[in-house]
Backbone bond lengths (Angstrom), bond angles and torsions (degrees), N, CA, C in turn:
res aa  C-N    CA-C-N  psi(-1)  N-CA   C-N-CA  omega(-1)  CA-C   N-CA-C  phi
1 X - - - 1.474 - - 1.528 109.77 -
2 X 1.587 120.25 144.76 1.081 128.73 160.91 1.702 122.09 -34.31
3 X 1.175 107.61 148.95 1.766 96.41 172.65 1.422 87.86 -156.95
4 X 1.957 101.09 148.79 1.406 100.72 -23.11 0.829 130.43 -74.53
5 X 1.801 107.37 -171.10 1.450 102.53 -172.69 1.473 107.85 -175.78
6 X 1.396 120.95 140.17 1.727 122.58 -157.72 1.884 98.46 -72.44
7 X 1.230 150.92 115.03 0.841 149.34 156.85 1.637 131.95 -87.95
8 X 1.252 120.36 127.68 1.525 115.23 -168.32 1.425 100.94 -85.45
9 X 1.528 101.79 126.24 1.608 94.81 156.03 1.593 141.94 -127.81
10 X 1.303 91.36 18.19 1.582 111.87 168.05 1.606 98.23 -162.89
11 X 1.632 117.42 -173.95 1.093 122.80 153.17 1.478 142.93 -32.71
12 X 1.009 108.67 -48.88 1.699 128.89 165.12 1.400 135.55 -115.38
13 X 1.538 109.88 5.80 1.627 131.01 167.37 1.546 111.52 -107.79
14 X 1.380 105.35 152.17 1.205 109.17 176.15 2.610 84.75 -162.32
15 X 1.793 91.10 134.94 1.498 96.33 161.63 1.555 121.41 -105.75
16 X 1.193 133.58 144.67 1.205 137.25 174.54 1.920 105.25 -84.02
17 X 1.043 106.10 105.88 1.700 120.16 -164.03 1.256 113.16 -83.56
18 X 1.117 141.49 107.65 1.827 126.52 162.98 1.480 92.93 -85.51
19 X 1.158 116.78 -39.79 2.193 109.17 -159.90 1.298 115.86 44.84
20 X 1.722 118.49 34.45 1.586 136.94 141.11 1.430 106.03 -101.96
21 X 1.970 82.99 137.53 1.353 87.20 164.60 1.840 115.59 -98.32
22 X 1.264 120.91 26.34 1.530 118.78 171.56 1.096 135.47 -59.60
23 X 0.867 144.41 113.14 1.903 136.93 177.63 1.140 91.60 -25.94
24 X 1.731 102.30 141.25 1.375 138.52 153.58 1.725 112.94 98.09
25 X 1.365 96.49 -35.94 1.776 111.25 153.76 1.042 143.34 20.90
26 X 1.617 142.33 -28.76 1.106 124.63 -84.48 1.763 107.99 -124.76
27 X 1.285 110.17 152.06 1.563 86.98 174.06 1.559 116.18 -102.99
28 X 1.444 112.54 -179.52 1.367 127.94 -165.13 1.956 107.18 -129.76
29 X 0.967 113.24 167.93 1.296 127.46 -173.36 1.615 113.55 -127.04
30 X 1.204 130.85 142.39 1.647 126.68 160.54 1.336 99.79 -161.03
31 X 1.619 95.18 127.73 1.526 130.92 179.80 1.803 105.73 -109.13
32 X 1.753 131.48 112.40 0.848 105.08 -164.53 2.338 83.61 -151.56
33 X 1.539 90.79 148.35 1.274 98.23 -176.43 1.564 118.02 172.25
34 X 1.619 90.15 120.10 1.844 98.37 -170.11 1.380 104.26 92.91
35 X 1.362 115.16 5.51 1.808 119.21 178.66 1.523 102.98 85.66
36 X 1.075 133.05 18.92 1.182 152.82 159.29 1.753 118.43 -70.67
37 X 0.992 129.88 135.35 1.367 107.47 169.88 2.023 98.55 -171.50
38 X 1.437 79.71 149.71 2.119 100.49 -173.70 1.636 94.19 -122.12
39 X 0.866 80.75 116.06 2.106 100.22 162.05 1.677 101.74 -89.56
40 X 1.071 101.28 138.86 1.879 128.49 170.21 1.207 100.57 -118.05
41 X 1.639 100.68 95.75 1.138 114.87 165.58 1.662 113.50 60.13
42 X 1.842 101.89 141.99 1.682 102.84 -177.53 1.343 97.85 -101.82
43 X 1.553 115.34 -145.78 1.677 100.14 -176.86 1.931 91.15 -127.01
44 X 1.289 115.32 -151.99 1.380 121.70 -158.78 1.461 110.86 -100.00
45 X 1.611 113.76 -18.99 1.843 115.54 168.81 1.085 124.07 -119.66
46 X 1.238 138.10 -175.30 1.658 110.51 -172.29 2.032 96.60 -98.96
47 X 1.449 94.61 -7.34 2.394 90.02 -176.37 1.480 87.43 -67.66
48 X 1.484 116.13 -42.15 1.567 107.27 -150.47 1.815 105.30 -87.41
49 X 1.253 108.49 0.21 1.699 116.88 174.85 1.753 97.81 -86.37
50 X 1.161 118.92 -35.47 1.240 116.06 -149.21 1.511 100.17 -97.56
51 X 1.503 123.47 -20.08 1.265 120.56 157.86 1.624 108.66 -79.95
52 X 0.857 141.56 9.81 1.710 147.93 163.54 1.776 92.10 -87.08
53 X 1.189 134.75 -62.58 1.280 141.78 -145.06 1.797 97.27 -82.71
54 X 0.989 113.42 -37.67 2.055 115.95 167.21 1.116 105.53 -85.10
55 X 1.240 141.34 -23.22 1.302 114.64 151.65 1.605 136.62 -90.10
56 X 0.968 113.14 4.58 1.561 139.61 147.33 1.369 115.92 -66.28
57 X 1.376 112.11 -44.14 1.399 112.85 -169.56 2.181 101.27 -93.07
58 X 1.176 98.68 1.04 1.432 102.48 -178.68 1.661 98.49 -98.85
59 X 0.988 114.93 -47.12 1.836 116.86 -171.40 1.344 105.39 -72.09
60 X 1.593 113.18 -44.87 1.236 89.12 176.37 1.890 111.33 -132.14
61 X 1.497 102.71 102.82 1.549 102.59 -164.07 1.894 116.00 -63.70
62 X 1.017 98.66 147.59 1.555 103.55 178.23 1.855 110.75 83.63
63 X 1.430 103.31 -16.10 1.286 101.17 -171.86 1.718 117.64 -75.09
64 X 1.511 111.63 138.83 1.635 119.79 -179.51 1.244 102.85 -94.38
65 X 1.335 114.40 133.85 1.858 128.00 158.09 1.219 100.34 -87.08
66 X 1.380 111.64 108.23 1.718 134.96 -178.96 1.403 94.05 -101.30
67 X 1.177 126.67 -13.59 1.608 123.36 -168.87 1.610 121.34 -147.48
68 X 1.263 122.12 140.10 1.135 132.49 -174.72 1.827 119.41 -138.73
69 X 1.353 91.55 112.46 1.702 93.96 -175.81 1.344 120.47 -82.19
70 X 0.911 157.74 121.67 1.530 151.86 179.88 1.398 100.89 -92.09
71 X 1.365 132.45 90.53 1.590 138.23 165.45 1.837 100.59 -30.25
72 X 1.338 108.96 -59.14 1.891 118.63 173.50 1.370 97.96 -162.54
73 X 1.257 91.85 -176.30 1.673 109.12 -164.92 1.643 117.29 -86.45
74 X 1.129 125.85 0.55 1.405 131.83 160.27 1.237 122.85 -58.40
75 X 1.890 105.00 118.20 1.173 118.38 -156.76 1.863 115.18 -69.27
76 X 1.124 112.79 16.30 1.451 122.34 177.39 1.645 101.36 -86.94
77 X 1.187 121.14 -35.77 1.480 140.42 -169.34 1.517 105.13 -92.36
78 X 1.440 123.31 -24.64 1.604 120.04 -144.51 1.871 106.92 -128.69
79 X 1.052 105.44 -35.77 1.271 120.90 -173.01 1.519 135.36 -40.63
80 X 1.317 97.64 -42.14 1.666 135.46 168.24 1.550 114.58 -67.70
81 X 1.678 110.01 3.64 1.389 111.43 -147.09 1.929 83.38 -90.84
82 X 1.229 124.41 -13.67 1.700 113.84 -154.38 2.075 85.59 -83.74
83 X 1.429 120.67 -24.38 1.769 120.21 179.99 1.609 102.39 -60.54
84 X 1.570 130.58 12.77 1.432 121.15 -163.06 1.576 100.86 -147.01
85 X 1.505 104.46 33.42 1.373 95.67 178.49 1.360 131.24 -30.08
86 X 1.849 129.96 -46.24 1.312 108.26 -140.37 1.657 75.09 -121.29
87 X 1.631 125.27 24.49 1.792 108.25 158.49 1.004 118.75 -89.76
88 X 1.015 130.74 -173.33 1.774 143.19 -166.08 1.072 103.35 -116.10
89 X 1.382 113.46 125.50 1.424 118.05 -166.71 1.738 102.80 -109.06
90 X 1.157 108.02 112.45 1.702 112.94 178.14 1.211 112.00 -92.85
91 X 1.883 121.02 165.83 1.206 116.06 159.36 1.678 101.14 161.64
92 X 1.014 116.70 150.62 1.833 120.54 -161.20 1.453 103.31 -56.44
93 X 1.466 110.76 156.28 1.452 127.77 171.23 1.760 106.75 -54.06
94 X 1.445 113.13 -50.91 1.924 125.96 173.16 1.918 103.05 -33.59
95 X 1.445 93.45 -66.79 1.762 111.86 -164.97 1.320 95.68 -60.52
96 X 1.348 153.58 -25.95 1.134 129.95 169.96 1.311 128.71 -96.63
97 X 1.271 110.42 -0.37 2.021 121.54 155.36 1.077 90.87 -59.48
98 X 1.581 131.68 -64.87 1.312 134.65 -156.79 1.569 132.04 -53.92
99 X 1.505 91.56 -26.85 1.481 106.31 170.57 1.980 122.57 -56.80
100 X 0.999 106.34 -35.08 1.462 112.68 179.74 1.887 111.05 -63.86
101 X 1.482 111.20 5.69 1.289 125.98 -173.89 1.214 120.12 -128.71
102 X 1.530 127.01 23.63 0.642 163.52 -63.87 1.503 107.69 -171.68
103 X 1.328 164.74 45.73 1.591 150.82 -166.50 1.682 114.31 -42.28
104 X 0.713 126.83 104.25 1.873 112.58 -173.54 1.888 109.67 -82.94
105 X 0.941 118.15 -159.67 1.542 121.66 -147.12 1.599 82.29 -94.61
106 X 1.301 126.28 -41.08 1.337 125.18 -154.59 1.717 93.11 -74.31
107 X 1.280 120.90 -59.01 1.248 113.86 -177.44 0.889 124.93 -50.38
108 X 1.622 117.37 -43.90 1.313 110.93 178.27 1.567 131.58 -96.77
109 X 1.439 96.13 18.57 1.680 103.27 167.87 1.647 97.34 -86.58
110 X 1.361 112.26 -40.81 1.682 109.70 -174.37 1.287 123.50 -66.81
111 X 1.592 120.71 -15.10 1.424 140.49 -174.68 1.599 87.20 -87.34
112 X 1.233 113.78 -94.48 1.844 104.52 171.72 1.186 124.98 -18.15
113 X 1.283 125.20 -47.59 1.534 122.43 -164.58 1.851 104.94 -87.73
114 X 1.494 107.75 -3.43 1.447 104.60 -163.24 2.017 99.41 -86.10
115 X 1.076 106.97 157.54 1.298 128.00 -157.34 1.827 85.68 -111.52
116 X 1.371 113.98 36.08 2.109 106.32 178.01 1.244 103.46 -68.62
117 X 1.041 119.02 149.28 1.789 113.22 139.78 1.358 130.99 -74.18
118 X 1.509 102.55 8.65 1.395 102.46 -167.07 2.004 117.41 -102.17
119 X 1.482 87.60 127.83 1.845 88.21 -167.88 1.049 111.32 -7.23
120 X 1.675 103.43 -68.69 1.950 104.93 -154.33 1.349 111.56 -61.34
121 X 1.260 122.24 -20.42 1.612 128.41 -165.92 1.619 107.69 -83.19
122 X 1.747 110.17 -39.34 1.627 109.71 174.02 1.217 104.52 -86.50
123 X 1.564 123.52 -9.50 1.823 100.23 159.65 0.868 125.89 -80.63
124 X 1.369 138.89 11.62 1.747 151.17 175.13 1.154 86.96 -102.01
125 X 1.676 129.22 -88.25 1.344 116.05 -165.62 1.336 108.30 -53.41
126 X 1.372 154.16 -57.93 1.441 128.80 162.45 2.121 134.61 -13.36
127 X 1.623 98.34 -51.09 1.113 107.57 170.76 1.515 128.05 -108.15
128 X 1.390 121.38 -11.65 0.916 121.05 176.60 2.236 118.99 -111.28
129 X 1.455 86.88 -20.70 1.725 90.51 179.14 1.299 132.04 -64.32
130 X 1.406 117.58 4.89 1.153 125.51 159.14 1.529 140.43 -85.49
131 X 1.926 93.48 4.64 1.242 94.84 -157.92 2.008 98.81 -104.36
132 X 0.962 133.13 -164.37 0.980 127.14 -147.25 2.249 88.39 -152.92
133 X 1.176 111.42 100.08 1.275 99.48 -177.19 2.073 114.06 -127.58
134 X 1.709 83.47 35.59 1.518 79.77 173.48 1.091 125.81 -82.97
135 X 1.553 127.91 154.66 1.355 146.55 177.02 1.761 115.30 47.98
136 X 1.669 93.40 43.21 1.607 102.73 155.25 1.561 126.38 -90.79
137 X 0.439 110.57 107.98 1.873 127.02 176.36 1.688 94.39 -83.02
138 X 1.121 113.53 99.40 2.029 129.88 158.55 1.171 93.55 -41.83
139 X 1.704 120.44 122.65 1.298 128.67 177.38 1.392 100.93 -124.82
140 X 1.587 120.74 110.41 1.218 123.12 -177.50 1.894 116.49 -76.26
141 X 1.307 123.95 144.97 1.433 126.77 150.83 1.331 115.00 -1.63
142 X 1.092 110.49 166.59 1.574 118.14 -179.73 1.402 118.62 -141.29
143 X 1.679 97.35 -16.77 1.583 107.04 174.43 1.213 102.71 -173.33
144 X 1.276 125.72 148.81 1.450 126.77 -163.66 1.709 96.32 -154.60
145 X 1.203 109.33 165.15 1.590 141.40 -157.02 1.327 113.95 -144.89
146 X 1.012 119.16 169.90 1.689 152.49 163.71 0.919 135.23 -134.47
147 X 1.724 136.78 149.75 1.418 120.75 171.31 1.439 103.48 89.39
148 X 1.021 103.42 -125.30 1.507 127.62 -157.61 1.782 97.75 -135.99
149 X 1.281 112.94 126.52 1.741 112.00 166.80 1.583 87.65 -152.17
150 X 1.970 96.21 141.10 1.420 115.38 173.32 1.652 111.15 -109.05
151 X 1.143 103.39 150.69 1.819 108.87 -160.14 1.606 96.19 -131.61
152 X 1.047 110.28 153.24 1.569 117.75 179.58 1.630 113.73 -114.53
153 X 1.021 135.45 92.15 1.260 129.36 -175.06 2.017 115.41 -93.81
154 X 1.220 112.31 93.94 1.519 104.90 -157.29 1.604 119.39 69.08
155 X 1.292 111.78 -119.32 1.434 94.48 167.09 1.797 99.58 -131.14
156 X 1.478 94.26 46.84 1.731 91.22 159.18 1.152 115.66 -104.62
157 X 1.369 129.00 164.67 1.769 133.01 173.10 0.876 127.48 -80.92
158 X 1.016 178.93 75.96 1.419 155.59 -123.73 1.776 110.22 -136.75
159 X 1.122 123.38 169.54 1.581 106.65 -168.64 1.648 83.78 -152.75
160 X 1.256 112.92 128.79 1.645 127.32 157.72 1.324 89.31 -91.16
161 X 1.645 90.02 145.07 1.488 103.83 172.68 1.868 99.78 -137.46
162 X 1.423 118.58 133.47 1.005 130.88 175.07 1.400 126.67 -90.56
163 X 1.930 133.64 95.14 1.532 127.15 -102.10 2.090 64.71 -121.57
164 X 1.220 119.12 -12.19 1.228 109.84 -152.98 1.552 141.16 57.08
165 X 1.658 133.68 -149.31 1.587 100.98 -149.70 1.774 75.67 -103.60
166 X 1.994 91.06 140.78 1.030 97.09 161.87 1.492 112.40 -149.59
167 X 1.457 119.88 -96.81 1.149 97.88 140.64 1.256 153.90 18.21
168 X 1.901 106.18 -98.05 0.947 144.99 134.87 1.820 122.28 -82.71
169 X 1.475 88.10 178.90 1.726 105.80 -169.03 1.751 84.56 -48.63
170 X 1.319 121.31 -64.63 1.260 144.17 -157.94 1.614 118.33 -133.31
171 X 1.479 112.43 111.45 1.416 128.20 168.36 1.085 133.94 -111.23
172 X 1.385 121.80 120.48 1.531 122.79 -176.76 1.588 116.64 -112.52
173 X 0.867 122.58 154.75 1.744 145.05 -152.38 1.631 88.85 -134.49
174 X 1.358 102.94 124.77 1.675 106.80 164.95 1.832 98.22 -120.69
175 X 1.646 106.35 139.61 1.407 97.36 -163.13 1.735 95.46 -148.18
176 X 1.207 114.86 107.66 0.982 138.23 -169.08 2.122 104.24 -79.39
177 X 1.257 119.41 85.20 1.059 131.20 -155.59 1.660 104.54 -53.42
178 X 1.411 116.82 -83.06 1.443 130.24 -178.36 1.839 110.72 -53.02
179 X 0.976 109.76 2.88 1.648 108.56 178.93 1.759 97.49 -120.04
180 X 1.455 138.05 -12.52 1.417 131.12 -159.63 1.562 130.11 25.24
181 X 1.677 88.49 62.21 1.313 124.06 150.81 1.224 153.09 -127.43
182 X 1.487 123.73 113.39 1.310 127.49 -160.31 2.153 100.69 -103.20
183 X 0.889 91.53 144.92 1.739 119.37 174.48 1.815 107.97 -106.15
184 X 0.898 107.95 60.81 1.613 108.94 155.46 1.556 148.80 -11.14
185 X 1.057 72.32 -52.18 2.032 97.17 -167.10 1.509 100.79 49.24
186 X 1.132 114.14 -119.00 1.626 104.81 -145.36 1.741 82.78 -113.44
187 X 1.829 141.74 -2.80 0.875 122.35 165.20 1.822 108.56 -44.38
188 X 1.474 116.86 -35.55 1.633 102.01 178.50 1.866 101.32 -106.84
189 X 1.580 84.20 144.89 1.820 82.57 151.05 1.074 113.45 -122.40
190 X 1.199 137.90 163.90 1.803 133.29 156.01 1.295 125.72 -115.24
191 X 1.248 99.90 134.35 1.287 101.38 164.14 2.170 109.82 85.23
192 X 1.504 99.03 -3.44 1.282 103.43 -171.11 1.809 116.86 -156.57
193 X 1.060 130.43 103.21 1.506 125.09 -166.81 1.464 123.52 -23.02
194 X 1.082 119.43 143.41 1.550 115.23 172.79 1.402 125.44 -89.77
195 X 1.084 109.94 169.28 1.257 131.11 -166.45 1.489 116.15 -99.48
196 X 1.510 125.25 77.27 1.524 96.88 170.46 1.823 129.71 -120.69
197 X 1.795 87.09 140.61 1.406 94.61 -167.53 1.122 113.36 -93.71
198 X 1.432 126.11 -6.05 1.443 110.27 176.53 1.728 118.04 -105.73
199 X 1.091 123.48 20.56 1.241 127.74 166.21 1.985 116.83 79.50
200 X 1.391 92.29 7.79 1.127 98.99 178.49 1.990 117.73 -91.95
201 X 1.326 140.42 62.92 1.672 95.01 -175.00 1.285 111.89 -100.06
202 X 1.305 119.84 50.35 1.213 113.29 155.74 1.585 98.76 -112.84
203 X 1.204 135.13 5.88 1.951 135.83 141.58 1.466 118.08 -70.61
204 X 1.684 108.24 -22.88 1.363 101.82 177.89 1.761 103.08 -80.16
205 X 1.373 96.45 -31.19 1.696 93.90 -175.36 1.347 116.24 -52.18
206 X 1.879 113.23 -51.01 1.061 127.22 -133.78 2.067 88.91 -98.85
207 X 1.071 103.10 -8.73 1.861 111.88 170.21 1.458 101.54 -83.41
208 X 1.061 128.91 -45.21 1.523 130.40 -176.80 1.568 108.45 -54.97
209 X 1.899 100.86 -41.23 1.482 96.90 -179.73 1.754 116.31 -75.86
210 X 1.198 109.99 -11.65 1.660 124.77 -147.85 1.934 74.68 -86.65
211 X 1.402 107.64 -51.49 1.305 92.37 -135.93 2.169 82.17 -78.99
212 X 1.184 129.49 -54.37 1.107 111.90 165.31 1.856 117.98 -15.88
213 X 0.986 104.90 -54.65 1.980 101.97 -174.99 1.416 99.43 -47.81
214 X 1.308 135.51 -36.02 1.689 117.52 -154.45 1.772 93.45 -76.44
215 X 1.303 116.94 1.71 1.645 97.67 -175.19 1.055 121.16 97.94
216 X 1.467 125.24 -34.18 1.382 132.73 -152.82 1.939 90.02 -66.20
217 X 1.867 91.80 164.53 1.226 108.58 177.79 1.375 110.11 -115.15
218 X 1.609 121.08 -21.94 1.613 115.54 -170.85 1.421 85.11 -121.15
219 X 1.452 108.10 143.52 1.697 125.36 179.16 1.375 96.13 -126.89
220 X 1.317 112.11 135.64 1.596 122.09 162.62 1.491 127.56 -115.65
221 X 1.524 101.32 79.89 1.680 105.28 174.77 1.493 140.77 -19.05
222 X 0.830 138.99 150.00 1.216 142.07 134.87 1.149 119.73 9.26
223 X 1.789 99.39 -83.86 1.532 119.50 -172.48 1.490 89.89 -151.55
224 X 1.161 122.47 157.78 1.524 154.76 -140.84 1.560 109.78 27.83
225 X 1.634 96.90 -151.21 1.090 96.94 -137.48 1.389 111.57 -78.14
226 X 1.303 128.44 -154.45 1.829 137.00 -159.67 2.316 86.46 -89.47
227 X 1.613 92.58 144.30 1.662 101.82 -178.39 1.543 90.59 -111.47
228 X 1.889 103.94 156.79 0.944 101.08 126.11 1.347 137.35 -131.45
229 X 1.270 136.10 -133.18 1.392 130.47 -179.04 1.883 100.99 -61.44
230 X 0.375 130.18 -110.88 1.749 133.25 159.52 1.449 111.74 19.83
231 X 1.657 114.87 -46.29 1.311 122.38 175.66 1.590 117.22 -78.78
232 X 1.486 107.71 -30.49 1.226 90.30 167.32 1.688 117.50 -103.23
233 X 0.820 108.48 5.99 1.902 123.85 154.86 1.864 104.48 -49.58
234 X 1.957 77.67 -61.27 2.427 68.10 -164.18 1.613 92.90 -87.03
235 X 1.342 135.86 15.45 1.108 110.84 159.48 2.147 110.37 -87.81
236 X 1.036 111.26 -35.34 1.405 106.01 178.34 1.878 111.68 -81.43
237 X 1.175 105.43 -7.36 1.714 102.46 155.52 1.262 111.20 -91.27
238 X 1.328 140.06 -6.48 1.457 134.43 -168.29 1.677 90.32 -99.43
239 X 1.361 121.64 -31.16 1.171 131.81 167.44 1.966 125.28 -38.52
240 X 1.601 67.91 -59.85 1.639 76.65 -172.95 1.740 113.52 -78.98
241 X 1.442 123.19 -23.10 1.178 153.61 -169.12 1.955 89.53 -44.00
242 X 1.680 82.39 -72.07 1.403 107.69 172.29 1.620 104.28 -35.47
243 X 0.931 109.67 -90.98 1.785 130.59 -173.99 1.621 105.59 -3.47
244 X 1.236 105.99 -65.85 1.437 143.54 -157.33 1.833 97.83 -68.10
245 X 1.525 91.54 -45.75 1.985 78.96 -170.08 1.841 95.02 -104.14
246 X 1.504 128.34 17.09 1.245 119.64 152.37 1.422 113.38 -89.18
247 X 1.382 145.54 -21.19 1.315 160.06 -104.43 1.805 78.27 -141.04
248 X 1.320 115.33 -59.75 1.617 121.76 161.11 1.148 109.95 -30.99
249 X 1.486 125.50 -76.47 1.390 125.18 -157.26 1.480 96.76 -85.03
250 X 1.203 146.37 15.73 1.464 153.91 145.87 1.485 107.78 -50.09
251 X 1.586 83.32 -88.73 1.319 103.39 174.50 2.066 122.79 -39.99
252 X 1.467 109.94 -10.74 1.350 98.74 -160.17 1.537 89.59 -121.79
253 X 1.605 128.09 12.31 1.067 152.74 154.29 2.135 93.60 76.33
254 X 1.307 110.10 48.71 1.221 112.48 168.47 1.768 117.66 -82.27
255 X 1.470 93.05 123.77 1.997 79.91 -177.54 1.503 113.01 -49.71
256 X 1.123 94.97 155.15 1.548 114.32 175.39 1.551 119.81 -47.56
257 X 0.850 117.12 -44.55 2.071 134.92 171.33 1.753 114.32 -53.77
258 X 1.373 84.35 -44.76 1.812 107.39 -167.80 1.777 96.64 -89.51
259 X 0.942 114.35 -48.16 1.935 108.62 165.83 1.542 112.32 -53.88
260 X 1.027 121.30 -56.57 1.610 140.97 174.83 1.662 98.34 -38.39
261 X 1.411 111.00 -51.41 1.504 115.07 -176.94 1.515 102.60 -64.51
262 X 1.295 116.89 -77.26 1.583 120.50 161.93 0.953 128.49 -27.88
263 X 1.710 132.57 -17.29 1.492 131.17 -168.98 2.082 89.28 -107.04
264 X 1.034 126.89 -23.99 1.275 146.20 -147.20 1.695 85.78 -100.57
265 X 1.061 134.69 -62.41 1.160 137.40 -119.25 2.209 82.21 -109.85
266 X 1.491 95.25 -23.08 1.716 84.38 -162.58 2.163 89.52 -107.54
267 X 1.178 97.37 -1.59 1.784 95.57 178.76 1.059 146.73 -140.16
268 X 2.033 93.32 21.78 1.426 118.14 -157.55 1.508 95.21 -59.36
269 X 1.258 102.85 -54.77 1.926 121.15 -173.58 1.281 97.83 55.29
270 X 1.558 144.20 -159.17 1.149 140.62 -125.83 1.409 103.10 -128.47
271 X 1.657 137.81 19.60 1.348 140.38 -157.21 1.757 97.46 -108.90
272 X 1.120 99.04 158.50 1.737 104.26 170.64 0.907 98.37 -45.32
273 X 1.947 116.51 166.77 1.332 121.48 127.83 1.672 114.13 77.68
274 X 1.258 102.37 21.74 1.799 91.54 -170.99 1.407 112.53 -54.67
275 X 1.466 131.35 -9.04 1.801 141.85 159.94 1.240 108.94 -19.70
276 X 1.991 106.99 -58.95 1.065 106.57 -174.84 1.753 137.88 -61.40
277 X 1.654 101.70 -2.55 1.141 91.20 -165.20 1.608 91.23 -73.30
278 X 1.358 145.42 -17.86 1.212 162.40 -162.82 1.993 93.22 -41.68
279 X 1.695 99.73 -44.13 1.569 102.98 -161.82 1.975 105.55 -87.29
280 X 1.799 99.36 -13.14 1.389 103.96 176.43 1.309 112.27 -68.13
281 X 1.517 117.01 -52.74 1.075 125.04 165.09 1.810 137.38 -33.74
282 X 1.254 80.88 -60.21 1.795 96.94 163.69 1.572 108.13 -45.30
283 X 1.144 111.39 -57.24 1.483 115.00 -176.26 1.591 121.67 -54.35
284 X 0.934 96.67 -23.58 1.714 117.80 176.32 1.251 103.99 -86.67
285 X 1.196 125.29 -23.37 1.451 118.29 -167.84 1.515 89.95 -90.75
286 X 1.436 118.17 -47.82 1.571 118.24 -164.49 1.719 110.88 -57.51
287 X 1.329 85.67 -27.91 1.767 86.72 -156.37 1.937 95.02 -76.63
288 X 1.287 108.99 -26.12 1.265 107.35 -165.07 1.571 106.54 -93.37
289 X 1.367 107.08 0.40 1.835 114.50 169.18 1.461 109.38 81.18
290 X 1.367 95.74 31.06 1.786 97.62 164.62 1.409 107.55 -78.83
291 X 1.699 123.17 141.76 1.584 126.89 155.77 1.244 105.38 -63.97
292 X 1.724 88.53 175.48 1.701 104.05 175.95 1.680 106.08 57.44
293 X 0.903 109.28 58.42 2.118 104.59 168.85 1.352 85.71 -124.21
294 X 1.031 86.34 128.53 2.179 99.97 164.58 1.947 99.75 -57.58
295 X 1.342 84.31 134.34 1.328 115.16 169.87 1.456 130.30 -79.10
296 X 1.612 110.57 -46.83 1.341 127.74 -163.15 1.335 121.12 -105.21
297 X 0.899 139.40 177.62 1.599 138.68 -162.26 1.931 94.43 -88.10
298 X 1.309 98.68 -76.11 1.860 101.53 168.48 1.665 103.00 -35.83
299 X 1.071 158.45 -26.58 1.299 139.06 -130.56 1.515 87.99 -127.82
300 X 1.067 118.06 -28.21 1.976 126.96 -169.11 1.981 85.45 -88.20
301 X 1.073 123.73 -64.90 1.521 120.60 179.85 1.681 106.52 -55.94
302 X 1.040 131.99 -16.29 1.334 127.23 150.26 1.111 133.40 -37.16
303 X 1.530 101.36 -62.43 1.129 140.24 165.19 1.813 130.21 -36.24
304 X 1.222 81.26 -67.12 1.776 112.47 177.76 2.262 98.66 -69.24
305 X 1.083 110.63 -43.25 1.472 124.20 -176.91 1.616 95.86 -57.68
306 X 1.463 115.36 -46.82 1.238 91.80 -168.58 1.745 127.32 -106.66
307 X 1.123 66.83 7.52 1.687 93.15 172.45 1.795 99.34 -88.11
308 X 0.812 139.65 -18.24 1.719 151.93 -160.91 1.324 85.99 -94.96
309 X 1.459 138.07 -41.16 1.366 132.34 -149.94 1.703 101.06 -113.52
C-alpha cells in the first residue's frame, strides 16, 4: 500500500501510516461512528494535517471530528491542531506541564535553516530541514484528564488512558476496547529506537506494560510500522536490555557520553537511529541521581548528534 495512507483496522478504526522510521514521521489515529469521529493526533505541518483530514473526510463522508487526542505534546503529533478549530482538544494533566519544554516551529525552522558547523545544529537541519513549518500557530488542549477517562464516540467506547511521563512529560494511549485497539503515540516506536524526553525509562517500560494490559492485539506506534502483541513485548525487553547495561556503567561510575557509547555500541541491533539510545541512557542516569545529564531539549540532541558521528 501507498504511504501514507488511511488504513482500516477494525469496524470503526482506521491509522494514518507513514511505515518510516524518520524524524517528524508521524502517525495518526481515527475512531469514527454514527458520523461521529476522534482524530489521534494531527501531524507536524499544516500540508501533511490536511492530507490526514481528506482522507478522513473520504472514509468516512459527512463525518465531524468533534474530538482530538494529543498522544503528548510533541509538535510532530500536535501542530496540525490550529486546521480543527471548533474540536476538543484532549490530553493528560502530565502532557501539558510538558508543553513549556517544548521547541516551537520558529526555533526550529531557524536551527534547520542555519548554515552552523556545529553537530547539534546539522542534526536538525539533517533531520528536520526538510520540513516545511510555516504559518503554525501552537494550539494548546482544551481539556485534559488523568487516570483513566471513557469517551463515547457514536456508539463506540473508547478509553484514554493516562501512561504517564515517559517518553514525554506525559503519554496517552487511546484504546478502543471491543475492537482490540490501542493508539500509542510515541509510548511505541517500531522498528527504530526511542526517544526519551522526560528522563524517565523506567515510564517507557512501565507504558509498554500498561498498554499490553488492555488486551489489545493491534498497536499503532508512534512512527513505523503496525505492532503486535510480540512487537510490543521485544520492544519493552529491548527497553529494559538497555536499562540494565546503563545502570552497569552507573554503577561503575562511567561518564554519561562514554556509557551512551557502550550502551550504543552493544544494542544498536538493526532499528533506526541507534543515537537515540544516547536519550535512554540519560534517563537511566537521571533516575539513578547521576549529575551532569542534560536537562534541555537542545542539550539531549547534543547528545544524540554526537553519538550519530
Amino acid at each position: 500500500m501507498i504511504s501514507p495512507a488511511l488504513r482500516p483496522l477494525s469496524a470503526s478504526s482506521w491509522a494514518w501510516m507513514h511505515d518510516r522510521t524518520d524524524w517528524g514521521f508521524s502517525n495518526s489515529g481515527v475512531i469514527a461512528s454514527g458520523g461521529e469521529v476522534l482524530l489521534v493526533d494531527t501531524q507536524f505541518t499544516l500540508p501533511a494535517t490536511r492530507l490526514v483530514l481528506d482522507a478522513v473526510g473520504a472514509a468516512v463522508p459527512g463525518g465531524v471530528i468533534g474530538t482530538v487526542v494529543a498522544t503528548h505534546g510533541n509538535g510532530d503529533h500536535t501542530w496540525g491542531n490550529q486546521l480543527l478549530p471548533d474540536a476538543e482538544i484532549v490530553t493528560s494533566i502530565a502532557s501539558t506541564v510538558g508543553l513549556c519544554h517544548e521547541m516551537g516551529p520558529e526555533q526550529l525552522t531557524a536551527l534547520a535553516q542555519s548554515h552552523s558547523a556545529d553537530p547539534a545544529t546539522r542534526y536538525i537541519s539533517r533531520n528536520f530541514g526538510h520540513f516545511d513549518f510555516a504559518g503554525i500557530t501552537v494550539v494548546r488542549p482544551t481539556r485534559t484528564f488523568s487516570g483513566r477517562e471513557e469517551v463515547k464516540v457514536g456508539s463506540v467506547l473508547v478509553e484514554l488512558l493516562d501512561l504517564g511521563a515517559g517518553h514525554s512529560a506525559g503519554d496517552v494511549a487511546v484504546h478502543v476496547p471491543d475492537e482490540g485497539v490501542v493508539f500509542a503515540g510515541d509510548a511505541l516506536f517500531a522498528d527504530s529506537h526511542m526517544v526519551v524526553w522526560s528522563g524517565s525509562l523506567s515510564g517507557c517500560i512501565q507504558a509498554c506494560g500498561q498498554v499490553l494490559d488492555t488486551g489489545a492485539e493491534v498497536f499503532v506506534p508512534g512512527h513505523g510500522p503496525l505492532l503486535d502483541r510480540s512487537g510490543v513485548t521485544g520492544i519493552r525487553d529491548q527497553l529494559f536490555r538497555v536499562q540494565e547495561a546503563a545502570l552497569d556503567c552507573v554503577k561503575a561510575g562511567v561518564p554519561l557520553a562514554d556509557a551512551a557509547r557502550r550502551v550504543m555500541a552493544g544494542h544498536a541491533g538493526s532499528w533506526a537511529h541507534p543515537e537515540r539510545l544516547f536519550t535512554q541512557v540519560a534517563a537511566v542516569y537521571e533516575e539513578a541521581g547521576a549529575t551532569s545529564v542534560p536537562a534541555s531539549t537542545l542539550a539531549m540532541v547534543e547528545g544524540m548528534a554526537s553519538l550519530a558521528c
